[in-house]
C-alpha positions as MATLAB code, in Angstrom:
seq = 'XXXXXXXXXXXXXXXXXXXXXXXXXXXXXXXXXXXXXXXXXXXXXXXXXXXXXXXXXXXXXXXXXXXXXXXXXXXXXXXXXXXXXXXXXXXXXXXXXXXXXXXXXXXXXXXXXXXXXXXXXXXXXXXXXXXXXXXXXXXXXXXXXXXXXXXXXXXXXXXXXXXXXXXXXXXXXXXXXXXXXXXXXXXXXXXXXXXXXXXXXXXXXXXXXXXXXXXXXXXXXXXXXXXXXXXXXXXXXXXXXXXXXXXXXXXXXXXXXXXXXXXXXXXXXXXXXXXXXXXXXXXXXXXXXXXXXXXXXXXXXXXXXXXXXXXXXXXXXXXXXXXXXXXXXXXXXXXXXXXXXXXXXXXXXXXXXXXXXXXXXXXXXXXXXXXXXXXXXXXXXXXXXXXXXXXXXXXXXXXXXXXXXXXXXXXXXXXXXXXXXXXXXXXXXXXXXXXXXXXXXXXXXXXXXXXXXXXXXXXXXXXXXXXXXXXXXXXXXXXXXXXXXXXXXXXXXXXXXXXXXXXXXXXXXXXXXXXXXXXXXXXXXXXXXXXXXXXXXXXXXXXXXXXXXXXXXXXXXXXXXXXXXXXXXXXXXX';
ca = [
     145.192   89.660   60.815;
     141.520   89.857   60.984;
     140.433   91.567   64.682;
     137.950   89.568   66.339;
     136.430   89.731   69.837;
     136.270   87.349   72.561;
     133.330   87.306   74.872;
     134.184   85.256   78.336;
     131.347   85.004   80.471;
     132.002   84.313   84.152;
     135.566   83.382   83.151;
     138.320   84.495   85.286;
     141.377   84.660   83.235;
     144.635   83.136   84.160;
     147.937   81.883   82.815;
     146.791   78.918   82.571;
     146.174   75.595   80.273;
     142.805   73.682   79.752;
     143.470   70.197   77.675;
     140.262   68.778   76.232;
     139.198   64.911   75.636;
     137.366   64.373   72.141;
     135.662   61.340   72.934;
     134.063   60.772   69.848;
     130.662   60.345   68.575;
     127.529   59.587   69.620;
     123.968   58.361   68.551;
     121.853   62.004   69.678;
     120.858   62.054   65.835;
     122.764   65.403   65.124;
     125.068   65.829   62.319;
     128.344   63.851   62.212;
     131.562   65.532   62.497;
     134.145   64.154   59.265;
     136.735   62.182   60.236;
     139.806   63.677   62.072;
     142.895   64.037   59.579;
     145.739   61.758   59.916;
     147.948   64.081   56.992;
     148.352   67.724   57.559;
     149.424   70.661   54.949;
     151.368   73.662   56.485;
     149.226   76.634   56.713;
     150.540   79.953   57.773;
     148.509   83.082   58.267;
     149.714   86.853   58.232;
     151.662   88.067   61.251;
     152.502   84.589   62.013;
     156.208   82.853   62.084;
     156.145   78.973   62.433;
     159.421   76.834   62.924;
     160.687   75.108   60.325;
     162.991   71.295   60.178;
     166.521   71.751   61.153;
     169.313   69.189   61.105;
     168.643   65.495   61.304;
     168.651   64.443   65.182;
     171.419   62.578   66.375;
     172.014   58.276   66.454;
     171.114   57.038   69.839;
     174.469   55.869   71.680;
     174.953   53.286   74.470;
     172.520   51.051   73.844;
     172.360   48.810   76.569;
     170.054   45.341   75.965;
     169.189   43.262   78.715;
     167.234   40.014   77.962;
     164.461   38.027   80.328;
     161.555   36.185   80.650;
     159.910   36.824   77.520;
     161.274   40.006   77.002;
     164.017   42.452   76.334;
     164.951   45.970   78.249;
     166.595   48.555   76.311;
     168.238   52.107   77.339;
     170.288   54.319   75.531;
     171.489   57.709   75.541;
     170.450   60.723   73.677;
     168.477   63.849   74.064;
     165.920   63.980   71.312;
     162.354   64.647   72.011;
     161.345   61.067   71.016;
     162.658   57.871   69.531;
     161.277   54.873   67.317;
     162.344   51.408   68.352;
     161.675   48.540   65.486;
     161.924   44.973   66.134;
     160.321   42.247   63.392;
     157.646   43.667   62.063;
     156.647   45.854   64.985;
     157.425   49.561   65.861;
     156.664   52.005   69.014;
     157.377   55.635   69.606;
     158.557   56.538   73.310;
     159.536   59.304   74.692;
     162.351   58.457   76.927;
     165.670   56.471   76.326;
     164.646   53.726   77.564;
     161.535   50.817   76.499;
     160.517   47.227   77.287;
     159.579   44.838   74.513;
     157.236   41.731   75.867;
     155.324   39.232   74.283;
     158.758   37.941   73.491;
     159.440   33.810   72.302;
     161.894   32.649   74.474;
     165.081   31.632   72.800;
     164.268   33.590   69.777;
     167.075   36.219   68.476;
     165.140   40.016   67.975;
     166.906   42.379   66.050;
     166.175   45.957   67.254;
     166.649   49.633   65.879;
     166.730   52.318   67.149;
     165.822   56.321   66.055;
     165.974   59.543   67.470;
     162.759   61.459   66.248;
     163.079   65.111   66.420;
     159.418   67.265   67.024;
     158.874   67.389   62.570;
     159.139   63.808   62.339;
     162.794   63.444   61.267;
     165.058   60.191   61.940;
     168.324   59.439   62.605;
     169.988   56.627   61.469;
     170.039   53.454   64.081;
     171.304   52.440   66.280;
     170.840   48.506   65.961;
     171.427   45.753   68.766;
     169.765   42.219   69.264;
     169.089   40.133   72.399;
     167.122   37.148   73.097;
     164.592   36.576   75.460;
     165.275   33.360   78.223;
     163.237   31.725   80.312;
     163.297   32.430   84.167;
     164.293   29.593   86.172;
     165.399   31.165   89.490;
     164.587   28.847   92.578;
     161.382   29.820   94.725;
     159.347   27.986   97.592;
     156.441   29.672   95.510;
     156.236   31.523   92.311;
     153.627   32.706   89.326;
     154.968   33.997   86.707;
     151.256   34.767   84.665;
     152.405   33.118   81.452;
     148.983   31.338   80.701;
     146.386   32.581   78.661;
     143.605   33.068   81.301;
     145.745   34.503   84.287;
     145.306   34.526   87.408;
     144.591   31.103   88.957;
     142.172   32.023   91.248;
     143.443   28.843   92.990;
     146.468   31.478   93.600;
     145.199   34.612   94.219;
     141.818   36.971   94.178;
     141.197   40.521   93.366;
     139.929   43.119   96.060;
     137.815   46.163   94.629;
     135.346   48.086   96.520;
     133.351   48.544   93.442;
     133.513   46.924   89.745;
     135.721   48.985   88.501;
     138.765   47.016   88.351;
     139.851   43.279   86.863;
     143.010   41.342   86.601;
     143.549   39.528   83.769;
     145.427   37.820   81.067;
     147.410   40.961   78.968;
     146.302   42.112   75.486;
     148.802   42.633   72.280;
     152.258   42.542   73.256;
     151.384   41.862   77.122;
     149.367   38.378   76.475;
     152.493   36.288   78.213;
     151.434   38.315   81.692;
     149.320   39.685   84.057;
     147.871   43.030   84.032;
     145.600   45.328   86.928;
     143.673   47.545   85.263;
     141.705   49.601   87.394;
     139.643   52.922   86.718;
     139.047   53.316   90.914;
     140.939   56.432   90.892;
     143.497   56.637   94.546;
     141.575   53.388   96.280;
     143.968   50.544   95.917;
     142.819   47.849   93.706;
     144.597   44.552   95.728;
     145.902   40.748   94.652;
     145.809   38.633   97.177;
     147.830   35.614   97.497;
     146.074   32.617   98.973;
     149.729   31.255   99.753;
     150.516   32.083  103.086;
     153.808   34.142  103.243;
     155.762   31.927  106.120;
     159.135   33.071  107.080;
     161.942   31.202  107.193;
     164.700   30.810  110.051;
     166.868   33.490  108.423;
     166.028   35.529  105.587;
     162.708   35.689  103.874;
     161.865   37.410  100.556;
     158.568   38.977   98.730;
     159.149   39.423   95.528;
     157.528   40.604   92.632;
     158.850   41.898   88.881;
     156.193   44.808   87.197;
     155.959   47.953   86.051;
     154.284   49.494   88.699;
     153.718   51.925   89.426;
     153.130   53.401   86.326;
     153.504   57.701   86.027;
     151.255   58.880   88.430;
     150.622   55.959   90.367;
     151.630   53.979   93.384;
     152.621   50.219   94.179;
     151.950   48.766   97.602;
     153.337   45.093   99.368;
     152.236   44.565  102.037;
     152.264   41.344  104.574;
     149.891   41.657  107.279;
     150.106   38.622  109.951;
     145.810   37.912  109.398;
     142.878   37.063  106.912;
     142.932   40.947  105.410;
     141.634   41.336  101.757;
     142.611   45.236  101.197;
     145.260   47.898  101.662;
     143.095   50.814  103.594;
     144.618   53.241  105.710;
     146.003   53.081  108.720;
     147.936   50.013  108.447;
     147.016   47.553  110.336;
     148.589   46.548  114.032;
     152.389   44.259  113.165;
     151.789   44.520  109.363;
     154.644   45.419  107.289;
     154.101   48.123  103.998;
     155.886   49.345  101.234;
     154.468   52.371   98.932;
     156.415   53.219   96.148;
     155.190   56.571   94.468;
     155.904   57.986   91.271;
     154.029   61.313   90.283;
     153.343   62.698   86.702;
     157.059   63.836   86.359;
     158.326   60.110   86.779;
     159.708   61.042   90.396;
     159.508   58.316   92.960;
     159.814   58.176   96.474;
     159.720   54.774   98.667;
     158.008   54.447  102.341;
     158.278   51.587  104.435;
     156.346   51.233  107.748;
     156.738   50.316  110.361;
     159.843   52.908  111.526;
     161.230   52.650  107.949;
     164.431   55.208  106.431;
     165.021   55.667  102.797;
     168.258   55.162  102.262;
     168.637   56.927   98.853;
     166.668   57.862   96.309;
     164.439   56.137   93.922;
     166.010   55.722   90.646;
     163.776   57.578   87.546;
     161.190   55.291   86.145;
     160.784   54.520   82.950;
     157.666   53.788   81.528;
     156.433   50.341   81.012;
     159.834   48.687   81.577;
     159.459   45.793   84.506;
     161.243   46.718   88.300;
     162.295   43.753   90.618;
     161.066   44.961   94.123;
     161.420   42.768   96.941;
     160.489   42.982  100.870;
     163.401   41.131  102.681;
     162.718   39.874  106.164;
     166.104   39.480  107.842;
     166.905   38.634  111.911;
     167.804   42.604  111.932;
     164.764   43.864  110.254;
     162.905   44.707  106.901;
     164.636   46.066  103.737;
     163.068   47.613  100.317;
     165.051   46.282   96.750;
     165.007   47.762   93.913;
     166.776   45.646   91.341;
     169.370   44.266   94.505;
     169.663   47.491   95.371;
     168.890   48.662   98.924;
     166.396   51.510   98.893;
     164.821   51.474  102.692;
     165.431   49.901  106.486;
     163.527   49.059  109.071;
     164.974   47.868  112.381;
     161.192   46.273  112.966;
     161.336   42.058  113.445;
     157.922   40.851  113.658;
     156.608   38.207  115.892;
     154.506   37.086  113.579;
     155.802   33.793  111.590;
     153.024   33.688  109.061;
     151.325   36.598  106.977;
     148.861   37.270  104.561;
     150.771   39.137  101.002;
     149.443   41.662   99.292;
     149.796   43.809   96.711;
     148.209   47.011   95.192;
     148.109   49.520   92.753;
     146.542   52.869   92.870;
     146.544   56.084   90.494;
     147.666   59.066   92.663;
     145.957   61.749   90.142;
     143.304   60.513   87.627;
     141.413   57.928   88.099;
     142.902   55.159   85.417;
     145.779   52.841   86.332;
     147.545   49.890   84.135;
     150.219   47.708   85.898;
     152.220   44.687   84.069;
     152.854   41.948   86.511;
     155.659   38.987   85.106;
     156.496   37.407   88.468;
     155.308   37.167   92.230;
     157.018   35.037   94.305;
     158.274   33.936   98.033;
     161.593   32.978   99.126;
     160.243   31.540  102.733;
     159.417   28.638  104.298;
     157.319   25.864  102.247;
     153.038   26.402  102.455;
     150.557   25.738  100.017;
     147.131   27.499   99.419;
     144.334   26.055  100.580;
     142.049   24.007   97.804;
     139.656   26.524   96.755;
     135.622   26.335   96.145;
     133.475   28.468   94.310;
     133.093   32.232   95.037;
     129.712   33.317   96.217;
     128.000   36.665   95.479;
     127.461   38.687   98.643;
     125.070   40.783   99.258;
     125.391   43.481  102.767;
     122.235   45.083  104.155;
     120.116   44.574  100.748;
     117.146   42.646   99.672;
     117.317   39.059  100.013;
     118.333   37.147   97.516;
     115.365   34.559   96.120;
     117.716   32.047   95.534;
     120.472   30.477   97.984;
     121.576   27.145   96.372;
     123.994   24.966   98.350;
     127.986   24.157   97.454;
     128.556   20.503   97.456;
     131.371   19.097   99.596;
     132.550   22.976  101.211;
     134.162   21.703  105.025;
     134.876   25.695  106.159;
     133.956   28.823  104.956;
     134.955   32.272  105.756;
     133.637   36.084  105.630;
     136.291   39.096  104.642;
     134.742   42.123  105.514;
     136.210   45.559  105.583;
     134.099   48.631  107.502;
     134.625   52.277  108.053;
     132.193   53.966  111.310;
     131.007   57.114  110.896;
     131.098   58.408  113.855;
     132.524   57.391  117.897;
     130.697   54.074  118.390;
     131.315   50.787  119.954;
     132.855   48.303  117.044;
     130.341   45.957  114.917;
     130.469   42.291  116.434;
     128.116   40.132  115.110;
     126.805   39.995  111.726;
     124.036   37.249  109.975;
     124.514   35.806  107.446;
     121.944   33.952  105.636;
     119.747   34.915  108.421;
     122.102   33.246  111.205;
     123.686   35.396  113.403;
     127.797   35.010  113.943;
     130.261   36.397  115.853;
     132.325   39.235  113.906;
     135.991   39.361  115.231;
     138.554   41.853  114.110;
     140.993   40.684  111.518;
     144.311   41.432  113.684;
     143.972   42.001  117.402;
     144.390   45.678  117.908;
     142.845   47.208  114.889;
     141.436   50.348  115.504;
     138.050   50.890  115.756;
     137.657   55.076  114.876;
     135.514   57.061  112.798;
     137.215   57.259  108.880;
     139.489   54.549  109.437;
     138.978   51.498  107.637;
     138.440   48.075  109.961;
     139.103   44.671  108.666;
     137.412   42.147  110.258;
     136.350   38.084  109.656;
     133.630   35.825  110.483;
     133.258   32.076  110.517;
     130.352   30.877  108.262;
     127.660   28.569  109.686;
     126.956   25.360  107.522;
     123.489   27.282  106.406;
     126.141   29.976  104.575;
     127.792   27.701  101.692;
     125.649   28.918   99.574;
     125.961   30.303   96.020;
     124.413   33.706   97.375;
     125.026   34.837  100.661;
     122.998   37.590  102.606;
     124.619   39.387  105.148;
     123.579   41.882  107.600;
     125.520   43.950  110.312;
     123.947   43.648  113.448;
     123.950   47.522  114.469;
     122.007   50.737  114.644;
     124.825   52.482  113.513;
     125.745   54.217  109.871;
     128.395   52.125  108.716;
     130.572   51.871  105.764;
     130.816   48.480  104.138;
     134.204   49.191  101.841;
     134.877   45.010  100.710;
     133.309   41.769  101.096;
     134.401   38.715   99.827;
     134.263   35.048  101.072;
     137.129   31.952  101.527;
     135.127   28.668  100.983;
     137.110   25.290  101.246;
     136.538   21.632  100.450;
     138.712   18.285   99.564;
     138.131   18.968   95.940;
     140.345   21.218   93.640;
     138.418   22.211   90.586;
     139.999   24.335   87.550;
     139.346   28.112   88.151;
     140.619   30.126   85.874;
     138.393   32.877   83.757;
     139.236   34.624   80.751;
     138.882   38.300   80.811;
     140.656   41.613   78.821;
     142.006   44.442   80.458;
     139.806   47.114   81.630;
     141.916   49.530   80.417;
     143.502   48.992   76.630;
     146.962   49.168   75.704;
     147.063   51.131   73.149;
     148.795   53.885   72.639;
     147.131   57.580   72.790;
     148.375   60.866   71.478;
     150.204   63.208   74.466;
     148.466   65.931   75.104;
     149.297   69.266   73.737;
     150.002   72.237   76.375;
     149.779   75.716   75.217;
     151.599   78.674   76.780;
     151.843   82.556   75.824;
     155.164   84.074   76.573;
     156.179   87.445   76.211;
     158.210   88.956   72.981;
     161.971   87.422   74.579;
     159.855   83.884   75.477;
     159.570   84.332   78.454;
     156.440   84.190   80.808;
     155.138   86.802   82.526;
     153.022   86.904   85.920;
     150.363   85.115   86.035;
     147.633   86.631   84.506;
     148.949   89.879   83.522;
     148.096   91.275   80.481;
     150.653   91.596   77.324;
     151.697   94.472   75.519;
     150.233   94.501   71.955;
     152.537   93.920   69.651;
     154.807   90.414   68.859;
     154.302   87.524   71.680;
     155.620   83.818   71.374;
     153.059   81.218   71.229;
     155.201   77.758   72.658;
     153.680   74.519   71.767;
     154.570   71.091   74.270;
     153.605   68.289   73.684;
     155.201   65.292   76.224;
     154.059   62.120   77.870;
     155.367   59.432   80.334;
     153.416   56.632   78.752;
     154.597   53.121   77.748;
     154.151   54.027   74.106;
     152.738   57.069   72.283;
     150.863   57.369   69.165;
     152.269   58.995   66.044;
     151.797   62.877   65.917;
     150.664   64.258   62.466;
     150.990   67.318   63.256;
     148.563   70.561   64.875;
     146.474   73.269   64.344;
     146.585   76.496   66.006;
     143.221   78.800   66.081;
     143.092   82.057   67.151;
     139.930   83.291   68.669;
     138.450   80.838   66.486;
     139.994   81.621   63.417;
     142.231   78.906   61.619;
     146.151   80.969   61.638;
     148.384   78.088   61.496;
     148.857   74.409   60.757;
     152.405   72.758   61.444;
     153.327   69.337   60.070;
     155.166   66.547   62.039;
     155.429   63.663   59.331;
     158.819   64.365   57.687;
     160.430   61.008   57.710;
     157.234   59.624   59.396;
     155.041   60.702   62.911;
     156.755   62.558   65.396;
     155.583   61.965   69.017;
     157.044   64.665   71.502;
     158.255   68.133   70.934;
     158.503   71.493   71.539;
     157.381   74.213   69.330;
     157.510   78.383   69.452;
     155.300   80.366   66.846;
     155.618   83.957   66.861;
     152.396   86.238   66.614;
     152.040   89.636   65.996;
     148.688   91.210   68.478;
     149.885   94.473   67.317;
     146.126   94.876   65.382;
     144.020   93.023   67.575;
     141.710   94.756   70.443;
     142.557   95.144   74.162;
     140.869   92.681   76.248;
     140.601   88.656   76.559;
     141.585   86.253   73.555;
     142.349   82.327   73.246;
     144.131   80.427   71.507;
     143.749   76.712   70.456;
     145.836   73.967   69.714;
     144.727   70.851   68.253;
     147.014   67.591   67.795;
     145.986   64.941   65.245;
     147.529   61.571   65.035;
     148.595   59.720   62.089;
     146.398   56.810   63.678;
     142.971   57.388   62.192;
     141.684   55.271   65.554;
     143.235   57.702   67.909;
     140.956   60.537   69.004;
     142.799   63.945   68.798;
     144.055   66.117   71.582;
     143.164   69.535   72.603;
     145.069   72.630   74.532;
     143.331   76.137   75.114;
     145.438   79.364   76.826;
     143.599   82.481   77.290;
     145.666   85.713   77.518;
     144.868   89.286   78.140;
     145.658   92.723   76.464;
     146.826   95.287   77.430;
     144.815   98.988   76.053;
];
């Protein structure tokens, strides 16, 4: 093994694991890198052991298929690293036991297999079951279950965002039969709004709602809040009821329920991308969480409030991307219909006029949403203008808070001069505030068709898991962190995991020692692996004292998926 130094300047060194993002391309002019591979030969250098294939993974066992609304859950057990699941002429990897198919026809048979995949790309033989998708006809006062082509009917619902970096739309690929919240706003909650009100009933009254929310590392949050509120800011608001469901990167949830909620027991492991029925039950004793009819969280709270506002959210609790499936919200109340609808102006807060402020036929109210944050202790904002006519501003539930870093909901009733297509508003205040949201209810006699086509802001498809590095010690096992070894053999162990819907195939990786190429290991035996754990033996016992790296690069079999990249540093001891 060739000895080669590493130079690390201002680098502390540490046990650790840096994963980098090859994002591809770009127009600078400078030389263009070839094409990643999608087909790798085994390479092994001197002083270097790689694993090899063993025996063929084991059939899946218990498969379990439950059929719905234009689609079909599956679970089974097994404890390979990843499995293939085929159905017509489609295929996915996953890494659990356990998928959703959508995009389903209703009423048609599927015929499904299912393989273990071990980490070199070798099947088992299936385990084959079919199923067919039904429609839903369950009994609401009101239900959407985002079937159409351009979802959602803003008739039905709008989206709150603080900034454009959200949409809900219509689903791509297999997920065009629903509606999907993709947001890139990091831990703000991206909110649907139902223009329904939520009115309950003389006994028991039910949200409901069937996605996949939250997705790993995300949260879900329903909320009903008695009053015109747009978003789901913290604290929560005076009388409103809230559920959070949390799942971290591990696929461990917990559920909260305010106000003076108990978890009962705890939240079952996700799976990724398979649809949860969650429902907020309003009963004479209280509120209840459901997961799937089964009790989750209490409340003895009964609100005095008969009719509320639903919402619900989604928010990544690391990262800053979030997708969410949505095949059903719906009430179980007390009959209400949304109010007819007008057009949706564009708002401007505390900006340049707008030249142009043409006027909305046949509009009979309109409305301003507006959510603030102060900056510091100040008396609250009460009057804004809007279109240069000042207005009362009223809080948006009696008893909101008005305190520095706390977000304050609050409404105003447009003047006649405000139905316009552009709408300039001011605060009236000397004070630094926050404007978080704005958007504006206009209404009129006349119900005109408003639905938009759109695409997901962030893309289905799948993406190669990331590889993570680690050095271990001659037995494989770790050592402090950021101790040096002793020269001689360590253990180099490869992971590479991911709680995603679907993953893309894995060709196989590359392993570089202080930059020099020492090993390349396959994963294509019977076809693309997609998880796995690997341990490659190195000898050091040549190589100088002092820093060295070593990195791992995954390729997929996809030539459209960008590879992945891990990098450990590790010391030496003299």
């Amino acid at each position: 093994m060739k000895r080669v130094a590493f130079v690390v300047v201002g680098l502390a060194l540490v046990a650790g694991v840096i994963v980098l993002r090859d994002t591809g391309g770009s127009d600078s002019g400078l030389p263009v890198a070839p094409p990643a591979p999608t087909k790798l030969k085994p390479y092994v250098a001197e002083q270097v052991l790689v694993p090899s294939p063993q025996g063929r993974p084991a059939t899946p066992a218990n498969v379990v298929a439950r059929a719905g609304h234009h689609k079909i859950q599956l679970t089974w057990t097994g404890d390979a690293s990843a499995y293939e699941v085929r159905w017509g002429d489609k295929v996915k990897l996953v890494t659990r036991p356990g998928t959703q198919l959508n995009g389903l026809e209703n009423g048609r048979p599927q015929k499904i297999d299912i393989r273990a995949v071990d980490p070199f790309g070798q099947r088992s033989q299936p385990a084959r079951t079919e199923a067919t998708p039904n429609a839903d006809n369950a009994p609401y006062t009101f239900v959407d279950r985002f079937d159409s082509s351009d979802e959602p009917d803003l008739q039905r619902w709008r989206l709150s965002k603080r900034t454009d970096c959200a949409r809900a739309t219509s689903g791509d690929e297999d997920d065009h039969d629903r509606l999907v919240i993709s947001s890139s706003c990091g831990t703000r909650a991206v909110t649907l709004r139902s223009r329904t009100p939520f009115v309950r009933g003389d006994d028991e009254s039910r949200l409901v709602i069937e996605t996949d929310a939250p997705g790993t590392g995300g949260k879900l949050l329903l909320d009903l809040v008695p009053g015109p509120v747009s978003v789901q800011g913290e604290p929560v608001p005076p009388n409103t009821i809230r559920a959070t469901i949390s799942t971290d990167n591990s696929g461990n949830s917990i559920v909260e329920l305010v106000p003076n909620g108990t978890a009962l027991k705890p939240v079952p492991a996700a799976l990724p991308g398979v649809t949860v029925r969650w429902e907020l039950v309003l009963t004479p004793a209280g509120v209840q969480v459901v997961r799937d009819g089964d009790v989750l969280a209490t409340s003895p709270f009964v609100p005095q409030w008969r009719e509320a506002t639903a919402l619900v959210g989604v928010a990544a609790l690391a990262g800053d991307r979030i997708r969410a499936g949505v095949d059903l919200i719906g009430y179980r109340t007390a009959k209400a219909d949304a109010p007819l609808a007008g057009p949706t102006p564009q708002v401007r807060v505390d900006g340049p006029a707008s030249a142009s402020a043409t006027p909305i036929a046949d509009v009979t109210a309109g409305q301003l949403r507006i959510a603030l944050i102060p900056s510091r202790e100040s008396e609250p904002v009460t009057a804004v203008k809007v279109n240069g006519i000042q207005v009362p501003l009223r809080p948006a539930i009696e008893g909101t808070p008005w305190k520095p870093g706390a977000e304050y909901p609050a409404v105003a009733d447009l003047p006649k001069e405000a139905f316009t297509d552009n709408l300039n508003v001011q605060l009236v205040t000397q004070e630094r505030i926050q404007v978080t949201h704005t958007d504006v209810e206009l209404t009129g006699p006349k119900k005109e068709p408003l639905r938009r086509p759109g695409t997901p802001l962030v893309e289905a498809k799948p993406t190669l898991a990331d590889p993570i590095p680690e050095v271990l010690d001659a037995g494989g096992q770790p050592i402090e962190n950021g101790a040096a070894f002793s020269r001689g053999r360590v253990v180099l162990e490869v992971r590479v995991d991911a709680l995603d819907v679907a993953v893309a195939g894995l060709a196989g990786f590359e392993i570089r020692l202080d930059g020099n190429h020492i090993a390349t290991v396959p994963t294509t035996a019977d076809g693309p692996a997609a998880a796995g754990r690997w341990r490659i033996s190195l000898n050091t016992g040549a190589m100088t004292a002092g820093a060295h790296a070593i990195e791992v690069k995954a390729f997929s079999t996809d030539s459209e998926v960008s590879p992945e990249t891990g990098y450990v540093p590790f010391l030496l001891k003299p």
